[in-house]
N, C-alpha and C positions, 0 to 999 in steps of 0.2 A: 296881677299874676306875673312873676319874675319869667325871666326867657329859660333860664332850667326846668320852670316848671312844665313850661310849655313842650319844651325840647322832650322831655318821659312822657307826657300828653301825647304825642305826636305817636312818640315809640310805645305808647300801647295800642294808641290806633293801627297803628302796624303790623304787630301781635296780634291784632282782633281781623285784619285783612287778612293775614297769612293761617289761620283757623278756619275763614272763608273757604278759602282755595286748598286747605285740606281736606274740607268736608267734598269738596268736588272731583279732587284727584283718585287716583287708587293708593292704593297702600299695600297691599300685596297681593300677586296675582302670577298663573303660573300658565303654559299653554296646557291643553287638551288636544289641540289640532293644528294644521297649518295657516290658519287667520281665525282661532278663536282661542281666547283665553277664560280662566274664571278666576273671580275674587276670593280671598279668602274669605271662608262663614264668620271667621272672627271678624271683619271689617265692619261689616253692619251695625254690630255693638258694641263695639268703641267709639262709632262716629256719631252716634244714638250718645252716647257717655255724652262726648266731645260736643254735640248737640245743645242737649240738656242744659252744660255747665256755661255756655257761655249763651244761653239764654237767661240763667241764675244771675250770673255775673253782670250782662245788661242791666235786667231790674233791679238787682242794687245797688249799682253805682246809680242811675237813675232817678230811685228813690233817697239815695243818700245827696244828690246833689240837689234834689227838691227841696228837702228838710234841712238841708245845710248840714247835713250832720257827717261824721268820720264812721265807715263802714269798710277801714282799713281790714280788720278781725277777719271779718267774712269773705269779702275779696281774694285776701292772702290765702284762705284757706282751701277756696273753691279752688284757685288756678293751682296750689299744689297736689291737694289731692287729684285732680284731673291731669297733671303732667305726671304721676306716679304712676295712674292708672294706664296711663299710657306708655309705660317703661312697660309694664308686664303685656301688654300685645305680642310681642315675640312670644312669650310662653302662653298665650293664649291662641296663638295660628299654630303651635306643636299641638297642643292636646284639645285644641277644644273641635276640632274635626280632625281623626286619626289617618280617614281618608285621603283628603286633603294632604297634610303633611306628609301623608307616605306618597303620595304620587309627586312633590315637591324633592323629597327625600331622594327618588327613584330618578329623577329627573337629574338632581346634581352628579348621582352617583356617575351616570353615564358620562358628564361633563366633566368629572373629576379623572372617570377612565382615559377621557380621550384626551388629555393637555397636561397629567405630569408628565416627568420627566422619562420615565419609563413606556410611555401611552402610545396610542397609534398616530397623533399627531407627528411627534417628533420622530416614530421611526419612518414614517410615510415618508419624511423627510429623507432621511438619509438613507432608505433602504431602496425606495422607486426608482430605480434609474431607469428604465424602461418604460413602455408607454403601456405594456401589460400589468406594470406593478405583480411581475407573477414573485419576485421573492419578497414579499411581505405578508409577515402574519401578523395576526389581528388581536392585541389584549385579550386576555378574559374579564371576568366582570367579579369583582370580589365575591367572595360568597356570601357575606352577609351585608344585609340592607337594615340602617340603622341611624337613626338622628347624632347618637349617642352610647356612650357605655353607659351600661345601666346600671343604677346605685348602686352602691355595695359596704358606705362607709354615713356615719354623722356628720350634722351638719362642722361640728366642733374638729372634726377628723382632716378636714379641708386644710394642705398645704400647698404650698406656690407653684409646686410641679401639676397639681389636680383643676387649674384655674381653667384650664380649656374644657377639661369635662365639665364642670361646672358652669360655663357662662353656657356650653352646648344646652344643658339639662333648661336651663331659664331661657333657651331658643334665641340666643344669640349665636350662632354659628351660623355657618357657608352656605346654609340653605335659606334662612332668612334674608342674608345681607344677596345671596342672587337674585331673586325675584321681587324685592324691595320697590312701593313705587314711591313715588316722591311726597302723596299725602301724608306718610307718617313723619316724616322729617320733617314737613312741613308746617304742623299741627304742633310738635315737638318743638320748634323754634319760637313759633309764635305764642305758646306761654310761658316761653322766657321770655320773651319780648314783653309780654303783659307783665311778666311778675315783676321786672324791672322797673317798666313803666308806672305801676300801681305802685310801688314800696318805693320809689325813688319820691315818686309825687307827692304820696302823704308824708316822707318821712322830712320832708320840708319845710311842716308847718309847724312846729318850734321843737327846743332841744326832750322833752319831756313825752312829745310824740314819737320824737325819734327813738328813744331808749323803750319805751313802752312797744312800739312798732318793733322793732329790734328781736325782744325777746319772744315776743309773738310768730315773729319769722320762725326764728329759731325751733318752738316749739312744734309749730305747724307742720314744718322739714321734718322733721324727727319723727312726728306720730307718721307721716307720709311715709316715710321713709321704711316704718317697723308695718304698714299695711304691705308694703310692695314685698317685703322678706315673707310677712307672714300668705302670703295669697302663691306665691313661688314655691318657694322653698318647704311648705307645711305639705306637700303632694308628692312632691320628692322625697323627703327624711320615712315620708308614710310607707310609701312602695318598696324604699331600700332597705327597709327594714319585713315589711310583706316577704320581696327575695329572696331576704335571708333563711326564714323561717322555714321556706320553703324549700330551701338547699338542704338544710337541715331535717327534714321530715321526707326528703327525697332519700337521703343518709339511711334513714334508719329504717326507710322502709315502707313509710306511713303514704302510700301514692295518692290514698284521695284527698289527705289532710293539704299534700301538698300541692297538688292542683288548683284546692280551693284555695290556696294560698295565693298562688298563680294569679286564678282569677280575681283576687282580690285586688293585687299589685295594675294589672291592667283598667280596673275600674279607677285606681286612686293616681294612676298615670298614665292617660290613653297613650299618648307615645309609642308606649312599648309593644303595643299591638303589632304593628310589621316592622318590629326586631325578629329578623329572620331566627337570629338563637331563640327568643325567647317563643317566638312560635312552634321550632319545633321541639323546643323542651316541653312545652303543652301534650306537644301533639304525640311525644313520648309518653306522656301518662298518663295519656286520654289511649292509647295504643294498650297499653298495659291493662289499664282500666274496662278494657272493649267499650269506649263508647265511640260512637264512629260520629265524628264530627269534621269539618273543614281540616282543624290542624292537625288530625290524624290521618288525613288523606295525603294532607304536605309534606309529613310524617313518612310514608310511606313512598311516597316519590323518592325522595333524599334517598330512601334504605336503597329503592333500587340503583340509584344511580352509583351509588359504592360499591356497587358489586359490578359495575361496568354493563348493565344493559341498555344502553343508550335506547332501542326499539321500545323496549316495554315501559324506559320513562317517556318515551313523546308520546305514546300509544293512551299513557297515565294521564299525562298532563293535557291531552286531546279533552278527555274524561273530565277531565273538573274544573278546565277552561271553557265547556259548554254549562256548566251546572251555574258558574260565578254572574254575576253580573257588574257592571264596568266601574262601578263604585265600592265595590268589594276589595278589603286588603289581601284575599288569599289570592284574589283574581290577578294581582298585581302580582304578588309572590311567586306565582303559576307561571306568569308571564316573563318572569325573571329569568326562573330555570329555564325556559323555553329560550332564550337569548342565551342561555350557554351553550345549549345545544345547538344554535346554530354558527356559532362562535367557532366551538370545537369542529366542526362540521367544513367551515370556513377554513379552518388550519390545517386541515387533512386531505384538502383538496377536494373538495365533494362540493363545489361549486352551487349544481343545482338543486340539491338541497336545502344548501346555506340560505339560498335564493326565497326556496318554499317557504322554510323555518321564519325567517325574517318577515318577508311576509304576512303570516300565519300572525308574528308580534304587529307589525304593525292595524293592521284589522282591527285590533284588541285596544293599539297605544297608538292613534295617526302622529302625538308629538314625539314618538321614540327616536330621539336625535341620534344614536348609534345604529340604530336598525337602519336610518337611510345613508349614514355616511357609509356602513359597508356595503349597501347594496349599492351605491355610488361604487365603490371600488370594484363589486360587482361586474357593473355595469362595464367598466371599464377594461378589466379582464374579457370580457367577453364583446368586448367591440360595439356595444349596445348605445351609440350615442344619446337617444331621444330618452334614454332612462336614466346615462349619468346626468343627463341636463336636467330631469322631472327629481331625480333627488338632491341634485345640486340647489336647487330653485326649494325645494323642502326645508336642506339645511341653512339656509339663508332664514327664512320665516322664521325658523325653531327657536336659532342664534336672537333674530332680532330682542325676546322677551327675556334674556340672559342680562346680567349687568356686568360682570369679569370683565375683564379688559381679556381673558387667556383666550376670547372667545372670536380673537382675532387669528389666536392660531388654526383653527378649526378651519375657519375661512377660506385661508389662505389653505391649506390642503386641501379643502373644497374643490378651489380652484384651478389649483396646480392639476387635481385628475381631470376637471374640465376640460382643461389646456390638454392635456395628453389626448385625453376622446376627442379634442376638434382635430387634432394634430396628427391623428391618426386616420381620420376621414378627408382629409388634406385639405382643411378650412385654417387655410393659414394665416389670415385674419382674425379670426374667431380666437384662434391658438395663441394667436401673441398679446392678443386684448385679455383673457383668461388669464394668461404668465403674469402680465405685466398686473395685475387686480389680485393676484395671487402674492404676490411683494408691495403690494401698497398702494399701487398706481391706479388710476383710472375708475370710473365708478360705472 
């Protein structure tokens, strides 16, 4: 055996090591609380796949090196099918628990409010000159909660400007790559590693192998290739077209045609369940219709909150935040609005309210990393040291399961209210260790 051949020998054991330490790792995972996190439902059945395929792939190289024989064919075929199957994991942790995703979703949304450029982050910065932080107000929360725009076009209709909604739709977007753990990259590496390893190895053993190996590659890639579009993309083209139909038959008038349309789009894209639009266009003609379901109740919220009754929506959302249960998308939705109210609440100067409301979410959400950074500011308008430190010590946990680097800005305004609440207690020790971990320093 030449030293090449050994050297791709070597780099498939590698490949077969770094599959090991996938199956062991996480692969994605999201908090729930302040020291407890849960796996995505998708993980268990990809590493089951991931499992499976490189127990296949053992026994025939195995067998093939028993019998002497070339089971190049098979090899090639096992470790590409299996690293395809493994591209479509992101769209299998969007749709294959809606739950799941939408509390992922719910998650970044809040991380995305507090660290651009517009966000509480950076005004905290430049607006807190005081140890009160009394002139600073607090973002609002978008109104809709959402992976994704939802289809609207063929797959053939797809141009360079549409490339973000698209990679979003197949669950590559900012919610995936936050909570990412290292098993899937890892698992992802290491059948490159093997595929290299196996097609570098056999395609050694004379020029007639090589070309015959070659095309096999090739073909192999290709069918892999048109499973991973057709397993994607045949659930999307399905739904956006569902949609349509359903715009359409809204048009004209047809509300139960179009409901059922509705509901058709959500079964062939679970996704779209906590899309806040698409819930409560539901819940519009589920309204219309009189059937009184969940998304006619959310439905019904929304209507009051446009006409400015802020009492009769918390009084609402009181109402169908006891009915939910904690694995529930409406529960989460409920919860949503309930953070704008105290949001709103928070920027009118109704302090102890803000306080209640917040609260009230956290009960519901222990990971709501907004709920404790403002009650941290809270905290700190009102001179409450042991409660900016208990939410301080919160947003730290929350942060830890984040992967952003922007999750540094957080921190650091963390900090900086810490530093004020010691500074204001005249722990001026405490105050300058705070400041200074607050800019980078000290751990």
């Amino acid at each position: 055996m030449t030293i090449n051949r050994i050297a791709l020998l070597l780099v498939a054991l590698l490949g077969a090591a770094f599959l090991g330490l996938s199956l062991k790792s996480s692969w994605h995972a999201i908090p729930i609380g302040l020291d407890e996190v849960v796996e995505a439902p998708a993980t268990r059945w990809f590493k089951g796949i991931l499992l499976i395929g490189s127990m296949i792939l053992f026994f025939v190289f195995v067998i093939s090196f028993w019998r002497k024989t070339i089971a190049w064919n098979t090899l090639t075929m096992v470790i590409l099918i299996q690293f395809i199957l493994l591209l479509v994991f992101p769209f299998a942790v969007l749709n294959l628990d809606p739950a799941y995703s939408a509390k992922a979703t719910w998650l970044q949304q809040q991380f995305d409010t507090l660290t651009w450029l517009g966000g509480d982050v950076y005004k905290a910065h430049s607006d807190r000159y005081d140890f009160r932080a009394l002139s600073v107000n607090v973002q609002d929360l978008p109104f809709r909660l959402a992976a994704y725009r939802p289809p609207d076009q063929g797959l053939l209709s797809y141009g360079v400007s549409d490339w973000q909604d698209w990679s979003e739709r197949m669950g590559y977007g900012a919610v995936f790559a936050q909570f990412i753990g290292k098993g899937w990259s890892v698992g992802c590496i290491g059948l490159v590693f093997l595929l290299v390893g196996v097609s570098g190895f056999y395609m050694r053993i004379d020029e007639k192998e090589k070309q015959w190996s070659a095309k096999a590659l090739f073909f192999w890639g290709g069918m892999s290739g048109i499973i991973m579009v057709l397993l994607t993309n045949l659930p999307i083209q399905l739904a956006s077209k569902s949609l349509s139909s359903a715009r359409q038959l809204n048009v004209n008038g047809d509300f139960q045609q179009a409901l059922q349309k509705l509901e058709m789009a959500e079964n062939q894209l679970p996704s779209l369940q906590f899309d806040t639009g698409f819930l409560l266009q539901k819940g519009a003609l589920q309204s219309t219709l009189q059937i009184e379901e969940l998304a006619t109740k959310l439905y019904r919220v929304y209507q009051t909150g446009r006409r400015g009754l802020k009492h009769q929506v918390e009084v609402q959302l009181e109402a169908l935040l006891n009915e939910q249960t904690t694995n529930d998308i409406g529960y989460l939705e409920a919860n949503r609005m309930l953070m704008h109210l105290a949001i709103d609440s928070l920027n009118v100067g109704q302090n102890q309210k803000a306080m209640v409301l917040f609260e009230k979410s956290l009960q519901r959400d222990p990971a709501g990393l907004m709920a404790h950074f403002h009650l941290q500011l809270l905290a700190l308008k009102t001179a409450s040291l042991a409660d900016n430190t208990r939410h301080h010590e919160a947003v730290k946990a929350i942060l830890a399961t984040y992967q952003r680097k922007e999750k540094r800005a957080i921190l650091a305004a963390s900090h900086l209210m810490l530093s004020q609440g010691e500074f204001a207690e005249g722990n001026i020790a405490a105050a300058s260790l705070a400041r200074k971990r607050s800019r980078g320093y000290g751990k």
